[in-house]
N, C-alpha and C positions, 0 to 999 in steps of 0.2 A: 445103412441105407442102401444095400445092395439092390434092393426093391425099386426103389427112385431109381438109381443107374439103369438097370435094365429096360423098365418103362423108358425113359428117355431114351435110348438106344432103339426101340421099336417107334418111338413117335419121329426121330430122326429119320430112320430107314425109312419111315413113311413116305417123311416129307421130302426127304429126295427122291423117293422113283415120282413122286410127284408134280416136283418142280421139273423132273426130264419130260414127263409127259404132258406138263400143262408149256411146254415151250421155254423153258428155263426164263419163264417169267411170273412175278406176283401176283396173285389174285385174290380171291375173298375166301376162298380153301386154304390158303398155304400162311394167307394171313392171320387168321384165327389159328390153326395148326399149330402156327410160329409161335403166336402168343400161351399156351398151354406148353410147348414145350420150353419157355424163357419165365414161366411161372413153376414150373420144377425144377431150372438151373437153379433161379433166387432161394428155392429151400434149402441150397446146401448152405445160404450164410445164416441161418437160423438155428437156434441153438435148440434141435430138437432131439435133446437125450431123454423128453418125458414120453416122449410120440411111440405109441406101440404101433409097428408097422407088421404088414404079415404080406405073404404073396398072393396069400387069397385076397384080399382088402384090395392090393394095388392093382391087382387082374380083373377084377371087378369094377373100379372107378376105369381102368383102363378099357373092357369091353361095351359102356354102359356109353363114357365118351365117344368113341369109334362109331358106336351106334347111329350117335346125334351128328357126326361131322363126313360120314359117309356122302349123306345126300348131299350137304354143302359142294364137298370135293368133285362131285360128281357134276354137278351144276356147272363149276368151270365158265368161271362170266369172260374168261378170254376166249370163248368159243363164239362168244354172241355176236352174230354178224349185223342184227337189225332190229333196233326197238319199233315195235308197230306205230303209225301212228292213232292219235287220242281223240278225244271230242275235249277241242282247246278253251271252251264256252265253259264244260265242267270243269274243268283241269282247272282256269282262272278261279271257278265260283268257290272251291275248296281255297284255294291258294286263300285266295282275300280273307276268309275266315280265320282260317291259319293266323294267318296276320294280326287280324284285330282281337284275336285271343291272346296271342304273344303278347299284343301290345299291353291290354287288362291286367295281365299275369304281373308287367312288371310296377304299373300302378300299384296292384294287390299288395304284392310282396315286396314292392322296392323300400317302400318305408321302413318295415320290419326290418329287413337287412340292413340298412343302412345306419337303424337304431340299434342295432347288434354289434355290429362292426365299431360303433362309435360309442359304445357306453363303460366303458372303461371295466367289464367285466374280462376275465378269461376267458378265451373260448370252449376250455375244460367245466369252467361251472356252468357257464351258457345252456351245453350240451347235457352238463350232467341234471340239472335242474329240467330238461327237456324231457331224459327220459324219465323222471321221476314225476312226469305229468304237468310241467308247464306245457303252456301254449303261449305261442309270440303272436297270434294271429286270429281275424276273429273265423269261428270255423261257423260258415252259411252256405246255404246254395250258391253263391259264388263261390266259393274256398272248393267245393267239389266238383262246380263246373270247371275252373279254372286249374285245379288238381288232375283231372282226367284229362283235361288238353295238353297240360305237361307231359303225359303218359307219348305223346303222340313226336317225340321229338326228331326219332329214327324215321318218320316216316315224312315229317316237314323236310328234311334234309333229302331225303329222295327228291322232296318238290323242289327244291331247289337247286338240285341239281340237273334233274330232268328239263327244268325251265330254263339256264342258265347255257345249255347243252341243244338244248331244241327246241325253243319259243324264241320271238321275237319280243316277250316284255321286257319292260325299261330295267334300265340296272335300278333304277330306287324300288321298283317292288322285287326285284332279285333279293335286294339286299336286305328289306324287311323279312322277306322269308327266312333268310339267313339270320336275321337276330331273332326273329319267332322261334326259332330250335332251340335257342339258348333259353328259353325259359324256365326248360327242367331245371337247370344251374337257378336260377332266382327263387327257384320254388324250393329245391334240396337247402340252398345257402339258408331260409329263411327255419332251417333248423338246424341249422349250424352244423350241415353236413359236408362232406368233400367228394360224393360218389360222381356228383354233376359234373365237375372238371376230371373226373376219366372217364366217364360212358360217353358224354358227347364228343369230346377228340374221337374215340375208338369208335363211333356211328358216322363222325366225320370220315376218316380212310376208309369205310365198310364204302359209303357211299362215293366214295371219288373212284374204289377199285371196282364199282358198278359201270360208272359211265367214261373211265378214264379212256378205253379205246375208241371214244365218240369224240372225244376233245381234241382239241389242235395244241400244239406245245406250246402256246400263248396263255392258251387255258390255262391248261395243267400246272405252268408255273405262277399265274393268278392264284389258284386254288392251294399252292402248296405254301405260298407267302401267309396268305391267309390265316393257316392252320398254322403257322410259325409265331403270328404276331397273337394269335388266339392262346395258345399254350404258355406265353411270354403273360401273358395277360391274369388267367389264371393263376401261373405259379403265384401272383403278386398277393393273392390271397389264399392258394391253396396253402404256401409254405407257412405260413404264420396261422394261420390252422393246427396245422400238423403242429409246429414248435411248441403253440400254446396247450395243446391237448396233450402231448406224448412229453414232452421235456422235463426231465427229472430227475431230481440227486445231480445235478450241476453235470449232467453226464450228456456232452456234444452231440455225442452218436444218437442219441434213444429216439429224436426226431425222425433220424436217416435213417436207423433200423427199422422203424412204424411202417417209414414209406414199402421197406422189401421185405416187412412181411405181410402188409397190405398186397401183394402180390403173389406171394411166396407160398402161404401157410398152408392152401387148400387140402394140397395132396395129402401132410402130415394130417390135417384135423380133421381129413375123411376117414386114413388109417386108423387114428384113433377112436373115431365116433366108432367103426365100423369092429374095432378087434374089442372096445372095451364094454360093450353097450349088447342089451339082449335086443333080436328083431325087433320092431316094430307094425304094429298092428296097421290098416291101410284107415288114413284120413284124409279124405281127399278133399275135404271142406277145408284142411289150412292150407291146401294150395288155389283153391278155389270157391276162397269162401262166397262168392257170389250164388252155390249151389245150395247153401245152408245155412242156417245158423249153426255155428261149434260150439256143443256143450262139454267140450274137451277144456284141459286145462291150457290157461294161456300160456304165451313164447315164455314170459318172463316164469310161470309157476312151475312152467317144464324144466327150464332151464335149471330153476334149483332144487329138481324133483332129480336129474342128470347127474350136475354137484357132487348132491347127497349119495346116490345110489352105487353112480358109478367113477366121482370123478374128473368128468366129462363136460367140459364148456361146448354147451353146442349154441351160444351166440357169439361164436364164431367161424370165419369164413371156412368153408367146405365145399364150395362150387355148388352150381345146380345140383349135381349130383348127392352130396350130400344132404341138402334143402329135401332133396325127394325121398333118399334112403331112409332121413326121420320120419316118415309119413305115409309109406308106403311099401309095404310088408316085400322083403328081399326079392324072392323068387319072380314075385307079379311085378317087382318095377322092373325085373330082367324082361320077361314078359310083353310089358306093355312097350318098353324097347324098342323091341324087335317088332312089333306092331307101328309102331310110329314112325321105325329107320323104311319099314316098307310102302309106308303111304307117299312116301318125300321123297322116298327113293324114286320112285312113279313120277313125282312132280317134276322133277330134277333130269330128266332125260329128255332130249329133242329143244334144246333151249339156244339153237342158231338165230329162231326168229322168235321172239318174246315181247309179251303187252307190258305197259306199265302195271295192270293187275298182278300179272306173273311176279313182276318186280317187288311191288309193296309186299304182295307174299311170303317170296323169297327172303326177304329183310324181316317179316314176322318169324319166320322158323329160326334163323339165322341168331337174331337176336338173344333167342333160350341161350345157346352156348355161348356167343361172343359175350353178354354181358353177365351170362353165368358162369364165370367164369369167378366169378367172386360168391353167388351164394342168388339162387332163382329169387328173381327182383320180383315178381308179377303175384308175389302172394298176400294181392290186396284187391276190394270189390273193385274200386276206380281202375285196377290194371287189370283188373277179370272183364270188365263193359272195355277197356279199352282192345282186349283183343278180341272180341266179337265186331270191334266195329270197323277195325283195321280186317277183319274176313269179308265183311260186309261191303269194305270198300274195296280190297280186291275184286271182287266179284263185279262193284261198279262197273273200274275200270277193264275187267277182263269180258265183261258182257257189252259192253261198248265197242269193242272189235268186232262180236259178233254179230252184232246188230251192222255194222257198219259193213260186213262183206254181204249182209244178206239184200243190201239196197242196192 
């Protein structure tokens, strides 16, 4: 694993001339940085003697990320000296919606949950009768109204930060907003999934390391109790998840090994996708199927077309990175890369006085890696409309400044 070592030795050197240059303090570069490099420590407890690794593979995941964490790093939200102000009329009318969709969500799906939780199944058959095409839930236009609001979680926690930070509304719509985010959790649980109790923590600190230099150290410590009593909360159901799904052969460990290589795996099962598998031809309908129908074969026909061919479990985690590498023919995803790192790169400079459009923004690009950091979440129609509508609403909010110097 000489390959790992090194990589981590360049993402280290990174993050230190980093952290000298961002003021030897934390931010939302050095945060995510941190998290990639403490998801390659975890692969050394993995017992990955099957993993073909190569220096080309590792050079490659490692130039493809640098690409996508550049602009981040560059943005540097310790620099921001002044969030503009909003038009507080819209800011409210979103918020309230926010709300009353949080609220639906948990109507929707709280039963479902609660009928899961409490019917004396395993959470291993729950899950496994899931993917074999149960449904716990009735699927209507509210299942997809209320499915695509869930999408929007990273982006309620802005509002509720933004407002908690610089509004004058009452703590109980503060606080509604604050259980409105948690809804992805209600909505993932209701498939007896665990991804909700780690993207929303890790969208929680994206978001506190947004407005933390706004806050007074009354805040701050408000805000960190919060996420204490929140994670506390969680574990009370993520653990017994985990035990029920991964626990086996009377063997203590297999639970606590799920959780670090839930963390761990990406780097090896990109190495591997990447050394034992021929290119891939470009499909950009299954990262976006919202641009087509795919008359490709599906996840699950691929997956045992992969098996068979090469060996190859690719329904498991590989980062965005690898999400894209399947679908996206070698050379053009280096390509589109360097295409992408330059348009963000653009966005990412002159960010002392910044709108909240800028911000929602910033949290949309941001998001690709920070939550792909497990395998690109967004390749679904509901998460294709969700991010046209989060561009959509940047653009609200960042056209709302200008409308407002021009008066």
């Amino acid at each position: 694993m000489l390959q790992t070592v090194l990589i981590i030795f360049i993402l280290v050197l990174i993050f230190a001339i980093y952290w000298k240059k961002s003021g030897r303090k934390f931010n939302i570069g050095s945060y995510i940085l941190g998290l990639y490099i403490l998801s390659l420590l975890s692969s050394f407890l993995l017992n990955t003697s099957s993993i073909k690794y190569s220096f080309e593979a590792s050079f490659y995941f490692f130039i493809i990320l640098i690409l996508f964490l550049t602009p981040i790093l560059k943005f540097n939200t310790n620099n921001i000296e002044k969030i503009t102000p909003i038009n507080l009329k819209l800011f409210n009318a979103i918020s309230y919606i926010f709300i009353v969709l949080g609220i639906c969500t948990y109507f929707f799906f709280g039963s479902v949950v609660y009928s899961l939780l409490f019917s004396g199944d395993s959470f291993l058959l729950l899950r496994t009768a899931m993917v074999g095409g149960e449904v716990y839930y009735k699927v209507n236009y509210v299942y997809y109204i209320l499915t695509l609001y869930c999408q929007f979680y990273p982006i309620v926690l802005i509002f509720y930060f933004y407002s908690t930070t610089f509004t004058s509304n009452s703590k109980s719509i503060n606080n509604l907003l604050l259980f409105s985010s948690t809804a992805y959790i209600i909505n993932v649980l209701s498939g007896v999934g665990r991804d909700g109790f780690v993207l929303w923590p890790m969208s929680y600190i994206f978001a506190y390391f947004m407005f933390r230099n706004f806050m007074n150290e009354e805040h701050k410590l408000k805000v960190k109790k919060l996420l204490y009593r929140f994670l506390i909360l969680f574990a009370l159901i993520f653990i017994p998840i985990t035990i029920s799904r991964f626990y086996k052969d009377d063997n203590f460990f297999s639970p606590i090994l799920s959780i670090v290589s839930y963390f761990g795996q990406q780097f090896g099962n990109f190495n591997d996708l990447y050394n034992s598998t021929v290119p891939n031809e470009t499909n950009l309908s299954k990262l976006f199927p919202i641009l087509g129908k795919d008359e490709s074969l599906s996840l699950l026909e691929k997956n045992k077309l992969y098996l068979r061919l090469y060996g190859v479990d690719i329904n498991v985690f590989s980062s965005f990175i690898g999400s894209f590498y399947l679908n996206v023919e070698k050379k053009l995803l280096f390509l589109l890369s360097f295409i992408i790192n330059g348009m963000f790169f653009l966005f990412s400079i002159n960010n002392k006085k910044v709108s909240l459009g800028r911000i929602i923004f910033f949290t949309f690009i941001s998001q690709l890696p920070l939550h792909g950091i497990f395998y690109y979440k967004l390749a679904y129609v509901t998460s294709n409309v969700y991010m046209i509508l989060v561009l959509l609403l940047s653009i609200l909010f960042l056209k709302q400044i200008i409308i407002n110097k021009s008066q």
